[in-house]
C-alpha positions in Angstrom: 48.7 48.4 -134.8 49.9 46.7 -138.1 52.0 44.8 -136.0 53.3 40.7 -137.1 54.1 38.2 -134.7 55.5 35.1 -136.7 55.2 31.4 -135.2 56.0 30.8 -132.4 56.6 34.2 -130.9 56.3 34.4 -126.9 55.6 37.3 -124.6 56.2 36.3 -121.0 54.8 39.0 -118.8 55.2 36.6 -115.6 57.8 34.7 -113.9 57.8 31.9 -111.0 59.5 33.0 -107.9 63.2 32.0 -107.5 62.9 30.8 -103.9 59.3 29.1 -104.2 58.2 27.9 -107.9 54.6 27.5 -106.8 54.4 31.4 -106.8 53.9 33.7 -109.3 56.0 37.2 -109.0 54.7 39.9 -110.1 56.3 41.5 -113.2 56.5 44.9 -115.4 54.5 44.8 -118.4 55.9 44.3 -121.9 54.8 47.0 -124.6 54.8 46.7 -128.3 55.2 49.5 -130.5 53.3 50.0 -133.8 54.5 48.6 -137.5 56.7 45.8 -135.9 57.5 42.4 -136.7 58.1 40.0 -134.2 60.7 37.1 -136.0 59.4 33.3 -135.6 60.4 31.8 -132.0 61.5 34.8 -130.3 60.9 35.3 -126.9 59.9 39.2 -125.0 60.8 39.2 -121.9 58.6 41.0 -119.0 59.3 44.6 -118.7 60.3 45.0 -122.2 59.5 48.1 -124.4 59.8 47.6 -128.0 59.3 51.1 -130.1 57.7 51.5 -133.5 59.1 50.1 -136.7 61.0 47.5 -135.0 61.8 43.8 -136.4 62.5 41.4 -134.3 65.1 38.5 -135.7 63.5 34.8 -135.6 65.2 33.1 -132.7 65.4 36.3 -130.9 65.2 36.6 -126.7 64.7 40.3 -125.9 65.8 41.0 -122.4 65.9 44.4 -122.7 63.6 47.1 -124.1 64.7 49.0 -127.9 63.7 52.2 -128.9 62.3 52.9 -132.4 63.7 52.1 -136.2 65.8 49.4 -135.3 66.4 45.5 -136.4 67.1 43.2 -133.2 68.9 39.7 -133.2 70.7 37.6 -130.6 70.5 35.8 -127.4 70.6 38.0 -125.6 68.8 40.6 -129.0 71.1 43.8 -129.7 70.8 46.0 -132.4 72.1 44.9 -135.6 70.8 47.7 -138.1 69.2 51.1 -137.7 66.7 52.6 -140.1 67.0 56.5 -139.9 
């Protein structure tokens, strides 16, 4: 809900396998909190949580999940700024 996702933005929630590229692994989901905003080109990575509130930097690749009411940025993202 009330969530942006600038251009560009990718959510990969599957992956080739390593051994054999002509098959698909199976993968965790990603989930997307409420209120966020998703910077232009940044890439979610499967099995990534992302809280409420959170903004995603442009450029971004989220590797990892985040909880809420934090700013993200970075290959791979960390958190740059907390809100509360």
């Amino acid at each position: 809900d009330d969530t942006i996702f600038a251009p560009g933005t990718k959510i990969i929630s599957a992956n080739h396998s390593s051994s054999d590229l002509k098959e698909w692994e199976e993968q965790s989901s990603v989930i997307i909190g409420k209120k966020c905003w998703l910077g232009a080109n940044s890439v979610i990575l499967p099995g990534v949580t992302i809280g409420d509130n959170v903004i995603v930097a442009a450029g971004a690749i989220v590797t990892k999940s985040f909880n809420s009411d934090v700013t993200i940025a970075g290959c791979p993202a960390r958190i740059i700024n907390k809100s509360n």
